[in-house]
C-alpha positions in Angstrom: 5.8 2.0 -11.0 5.5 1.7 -7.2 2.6 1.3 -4.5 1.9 4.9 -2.3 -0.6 5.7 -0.5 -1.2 9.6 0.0 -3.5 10.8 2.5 -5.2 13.9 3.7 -6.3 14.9 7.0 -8.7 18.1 5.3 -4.8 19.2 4.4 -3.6 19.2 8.2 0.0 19.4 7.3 2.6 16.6 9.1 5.4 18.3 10.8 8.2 17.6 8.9 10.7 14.7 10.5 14.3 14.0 9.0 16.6 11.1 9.7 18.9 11.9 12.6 21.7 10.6 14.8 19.3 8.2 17.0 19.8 7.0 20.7 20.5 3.6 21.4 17.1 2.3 21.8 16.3 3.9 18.5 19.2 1.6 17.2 17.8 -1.5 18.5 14.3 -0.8 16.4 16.5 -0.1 13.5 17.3 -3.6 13.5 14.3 -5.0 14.5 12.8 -3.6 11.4 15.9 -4.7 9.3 15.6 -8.2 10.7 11.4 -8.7 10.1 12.3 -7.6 6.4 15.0 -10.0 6.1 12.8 -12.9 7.5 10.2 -11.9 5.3 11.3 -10.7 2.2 10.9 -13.8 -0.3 11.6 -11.4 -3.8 15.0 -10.7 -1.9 17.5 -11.2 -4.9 19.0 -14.7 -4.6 15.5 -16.1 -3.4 14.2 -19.1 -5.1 11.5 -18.4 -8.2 8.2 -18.9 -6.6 4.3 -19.3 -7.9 2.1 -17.9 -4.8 -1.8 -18.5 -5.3 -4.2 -17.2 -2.9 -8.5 -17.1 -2.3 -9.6 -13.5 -1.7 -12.6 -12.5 0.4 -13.3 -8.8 0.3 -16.0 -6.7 1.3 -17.6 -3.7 -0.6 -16.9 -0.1 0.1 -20.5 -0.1 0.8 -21.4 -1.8 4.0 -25.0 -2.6 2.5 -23.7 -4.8 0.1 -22.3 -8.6 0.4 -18.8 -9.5 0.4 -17.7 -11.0 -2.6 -14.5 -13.3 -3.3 -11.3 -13.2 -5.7 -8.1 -15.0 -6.5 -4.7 -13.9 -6.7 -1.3 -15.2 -8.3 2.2 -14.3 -8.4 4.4 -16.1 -10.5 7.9 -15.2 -9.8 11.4 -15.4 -11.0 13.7 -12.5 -10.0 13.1 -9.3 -8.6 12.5 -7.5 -11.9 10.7 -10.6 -13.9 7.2 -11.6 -12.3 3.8 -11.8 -13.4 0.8 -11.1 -10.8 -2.8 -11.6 -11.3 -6.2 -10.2 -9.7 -9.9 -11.0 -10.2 -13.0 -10.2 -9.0 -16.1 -10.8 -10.3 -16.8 -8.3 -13.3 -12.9 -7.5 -12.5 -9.1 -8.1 -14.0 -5.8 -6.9 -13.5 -2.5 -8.1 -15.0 1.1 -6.4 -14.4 3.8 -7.8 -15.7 7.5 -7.1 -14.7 10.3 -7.6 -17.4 13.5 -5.4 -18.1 12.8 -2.0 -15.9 9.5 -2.1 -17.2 5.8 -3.1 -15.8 3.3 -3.3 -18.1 -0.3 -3.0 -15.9 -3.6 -4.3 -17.8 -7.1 -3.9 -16.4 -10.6 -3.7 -17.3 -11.1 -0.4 -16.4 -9.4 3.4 -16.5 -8.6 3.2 -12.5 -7.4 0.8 -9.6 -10.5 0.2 -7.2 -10.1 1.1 -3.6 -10.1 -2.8 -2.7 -7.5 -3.8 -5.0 -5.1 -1.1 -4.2 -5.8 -1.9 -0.3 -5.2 -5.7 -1.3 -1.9 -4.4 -3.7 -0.4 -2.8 -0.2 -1.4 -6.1 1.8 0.3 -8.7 -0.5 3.6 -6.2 -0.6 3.8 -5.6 2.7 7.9 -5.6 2.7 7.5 -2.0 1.2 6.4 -0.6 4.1 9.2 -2.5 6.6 11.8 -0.1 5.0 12.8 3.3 6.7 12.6 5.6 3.4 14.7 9.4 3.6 12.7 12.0 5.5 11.5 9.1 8.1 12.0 8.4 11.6 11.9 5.3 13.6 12.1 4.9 17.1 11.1 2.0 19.9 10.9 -1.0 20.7 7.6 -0.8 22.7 5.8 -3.8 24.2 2.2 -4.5 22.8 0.0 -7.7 22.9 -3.3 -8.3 20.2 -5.1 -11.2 19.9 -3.3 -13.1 22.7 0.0 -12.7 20.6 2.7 -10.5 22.2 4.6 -8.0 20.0 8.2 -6.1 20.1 7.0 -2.9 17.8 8.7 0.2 16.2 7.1 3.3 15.3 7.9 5.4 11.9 6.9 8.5 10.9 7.4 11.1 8.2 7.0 11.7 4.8 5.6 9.3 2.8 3.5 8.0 5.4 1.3 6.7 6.6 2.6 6.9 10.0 2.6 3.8 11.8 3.8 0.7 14.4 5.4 -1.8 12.8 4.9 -5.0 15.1 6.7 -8.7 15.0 6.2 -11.7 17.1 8.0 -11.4 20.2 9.2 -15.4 19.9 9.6 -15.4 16.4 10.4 -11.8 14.9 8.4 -12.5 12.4 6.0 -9.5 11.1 2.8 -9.7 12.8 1.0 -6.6 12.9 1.1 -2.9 10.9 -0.8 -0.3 12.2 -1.4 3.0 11.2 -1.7 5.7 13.5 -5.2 6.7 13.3 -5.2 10.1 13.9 -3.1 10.0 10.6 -5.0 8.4 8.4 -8.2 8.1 7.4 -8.8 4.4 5.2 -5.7 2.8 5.0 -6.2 -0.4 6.5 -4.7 -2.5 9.8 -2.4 -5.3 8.6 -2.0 -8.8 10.1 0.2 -11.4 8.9 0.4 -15.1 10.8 0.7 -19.3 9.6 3.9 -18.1 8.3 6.0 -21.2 6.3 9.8 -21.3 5.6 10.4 -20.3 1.7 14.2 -20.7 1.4 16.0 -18.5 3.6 13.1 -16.3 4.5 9.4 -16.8 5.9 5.4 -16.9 4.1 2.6 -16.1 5.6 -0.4 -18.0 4.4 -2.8 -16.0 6.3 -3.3 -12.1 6.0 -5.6 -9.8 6.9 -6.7 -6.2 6.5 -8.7 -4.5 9.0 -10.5 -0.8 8.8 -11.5 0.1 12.2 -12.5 -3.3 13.5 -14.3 -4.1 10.5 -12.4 -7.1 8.3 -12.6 -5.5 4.9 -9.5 -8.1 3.1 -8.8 -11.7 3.9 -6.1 -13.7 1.9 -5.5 -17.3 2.1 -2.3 -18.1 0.3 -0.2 -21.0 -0.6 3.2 -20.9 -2.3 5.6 -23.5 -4.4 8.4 -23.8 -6.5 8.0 -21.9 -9.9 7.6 -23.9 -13.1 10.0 -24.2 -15.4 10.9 -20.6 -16.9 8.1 -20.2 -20.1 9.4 -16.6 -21.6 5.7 -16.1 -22.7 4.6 -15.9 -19.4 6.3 -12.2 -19.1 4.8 -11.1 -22.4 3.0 -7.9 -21.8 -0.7 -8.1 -21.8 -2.3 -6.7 -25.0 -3.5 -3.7 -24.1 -1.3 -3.1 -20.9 -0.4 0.6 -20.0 3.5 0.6 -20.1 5.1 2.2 -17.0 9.3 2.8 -15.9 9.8 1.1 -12.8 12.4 -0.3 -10.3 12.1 -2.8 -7.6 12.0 -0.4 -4.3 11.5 3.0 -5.4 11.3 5.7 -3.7 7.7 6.7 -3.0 6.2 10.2 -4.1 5.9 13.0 -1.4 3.7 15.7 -1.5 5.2 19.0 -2.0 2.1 21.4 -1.9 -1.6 21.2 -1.6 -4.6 22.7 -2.4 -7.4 22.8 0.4 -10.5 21.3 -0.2 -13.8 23.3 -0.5 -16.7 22.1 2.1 -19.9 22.4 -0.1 -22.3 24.7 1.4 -25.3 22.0 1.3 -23.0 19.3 3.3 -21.9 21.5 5.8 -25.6 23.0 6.5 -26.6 19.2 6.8 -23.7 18.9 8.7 -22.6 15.7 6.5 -19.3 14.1 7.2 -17.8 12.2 4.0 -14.0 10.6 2.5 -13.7 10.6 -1.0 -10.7 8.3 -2.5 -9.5 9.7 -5.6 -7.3 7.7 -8.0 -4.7 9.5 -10.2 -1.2 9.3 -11.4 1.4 11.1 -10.3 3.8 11.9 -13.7 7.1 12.7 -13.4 7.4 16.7 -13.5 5.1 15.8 -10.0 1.5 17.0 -11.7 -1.3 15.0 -11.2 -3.4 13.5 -13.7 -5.9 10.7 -14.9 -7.9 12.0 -12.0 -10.8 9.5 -11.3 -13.3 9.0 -8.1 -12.7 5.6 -6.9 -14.7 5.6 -3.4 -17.3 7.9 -3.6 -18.9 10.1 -0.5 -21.8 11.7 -2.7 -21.8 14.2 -6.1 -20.5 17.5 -3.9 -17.7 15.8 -2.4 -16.6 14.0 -5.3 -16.3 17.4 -7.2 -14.6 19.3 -4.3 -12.3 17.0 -4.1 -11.5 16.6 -7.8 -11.1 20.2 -8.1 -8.6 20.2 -5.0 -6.8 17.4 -5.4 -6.0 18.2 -9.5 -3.7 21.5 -8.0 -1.8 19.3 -5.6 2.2 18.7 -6.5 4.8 15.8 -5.6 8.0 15.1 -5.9 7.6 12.3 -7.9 8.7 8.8 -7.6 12.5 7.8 -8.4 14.2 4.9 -9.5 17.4 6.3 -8.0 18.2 9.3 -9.6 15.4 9.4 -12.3 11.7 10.4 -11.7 9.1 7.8 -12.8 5.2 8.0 -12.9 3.1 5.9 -10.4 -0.2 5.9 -9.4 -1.3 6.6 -6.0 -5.0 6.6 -4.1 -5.5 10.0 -2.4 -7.8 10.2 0.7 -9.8 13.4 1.4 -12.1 13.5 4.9 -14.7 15.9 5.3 -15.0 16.2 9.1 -17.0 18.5 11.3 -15.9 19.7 14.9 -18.9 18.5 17.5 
């Protein structure tokens, strides 16, 4: 199983973008992005085992309510054996890597909104690779927060679209950022107070942004992994078994099914995005449908009953389909 985040602009389809001969400039990105992964990449096969630990603080999906905190963990030997944990209060989540398999236990039938977002955050190496059906071009000169930035820009399918910024002194990855008239919740990323881990670089500080609103905040330390404990990569009792391959290739949407505007909210002239969890099996259906950020009753069913006739091409660990779960974003907007 993989991270992918699918997204929905009321169905406004992405012209579609292949990889082609690039000009020179284009070149230069290329290995800009090669070199921020490299720098970055601590699961990098050959990297030395690792426990990370961090302190989460996360605020709700509704802005009325207080932010809470969390903890994370990643104990890690090799690029197919880790273990990672999540909590939140009234929350759990296990996965467990071991042989080509990931076993994922939590303490309820979906991931929440937050802990996907926090899932893309911490493995933020997946989205410094130029997947098939993607573009890349740049370098382009940008400055945030005081820091200046060398950034490349990548678009196509899977998306999101987005600049892919590093620290001009350093190269090391600084700043992801979605294009915004491209997606609708997927979150800023910022990355800084990186450490050297072998070869390669940590950073103890990230961040997650919607908007300018700071929705995630990590605080992470890392150190050399215990010795090896087999029983440590014992699947959870109760874990949901998934095929799975370090680096697959995301989903992609193949067809969809546009949504329905209920009558009442358009009259009202309400405006809503409703986040629907489900899992993308490997003959590319969708199913396990379930509302994980809600934007009231008629949305949530409009977007059920849409999203439920939508096709992939599912995920592959090189030449064989696997099931993954994805968040899909569906925005109900009104032209002024």
């Amino acid at each position: 199983m993989i991270r992918a985040l699918a997204l929905s602009l009321l169905l406004t389809a992405l012209p579609a973008l292949t990889l082609a001969k690039k000009p020179k400039n284009d070149e230069e990105a290329l290995q800009l992005l090669q070199k921020a992964r490299s720098l970055a990449d601590i699961r990098a096969p050959g990297s030395p085992p690792f426990r990370a630990r961090g302190k989460i603080e996360c605020t709700s999906l509704d802005a009325q309510k207080p932010p809470f905190t969390g903890a994370w963990s990643l104990l890690w030997q090799a690029p197919l054996q880790w273990r990672e944990e999540v909590s939140f209060p009234g929350f759990t989540q296990v996965r467990v890597a071991s042989g080509g398999k990931l076993w994922t236990y939590r303490n309820m039938a979906y991931e929440p909104v937050r802990v996907y977002q926090l899932g893309e955050l911490l493995d933020f190496r997946s989205q410094w690779v130029l997947r098939s059906g993607q573009t890349i071009s740049g370098p382009k000169h940008k400055s945030r927060k005081g820091v200046s930035m060398e950034c490349v820009e990548v678009k196509g399918e899977p998306g999101p679209w987005r600049d892919l910024c590093l620290d001009s002194t350093t190269l090391f990855p600084a700043w992801i950022e979605p294009f915004s008239h491209t997606t609708l919740s997927v979150p800023f990323h910022e990355y800084s107070d990186y450490m050297p881990w072998g070869d390669h670089q940590f950073p103890r500080f990230m961040r997650a942004y919607e908007g300018d609103r700071l929705i995630l905040s990590v605080r992470a330390e890392i150190e050399p992994a215990p010795a090896a404990d087999s029983s440590q990569f014992t699947p959870p009792v109760s874990a949901v078994e998934w095929d799975w391959c370090d680096n697959a290739e995301p989903p992609k949407k193949i067809s969809t099914v546009p949504p329905h505007y209920p009558g009442t909210a358009l009259e009202e002239r309400r405006r809503g995005i409703v986040s629907v969890y489900a899992v993308v099996h490997t003959d590319g259906t969708l199913g396990n449908l379930a509302v994980a950020r809600s934007a009231g009753s008629d949305f949530d069913t409009a977007s059920l009953n849409s999203v439920q006739q939508w096709r992939y091409r599912p995920a592959m660990c090189g030449s064989s389909p696997i099931a993954t779960e994805i968040i899909i974003d569906v925005a109900y907007t009104l032209q002024e």
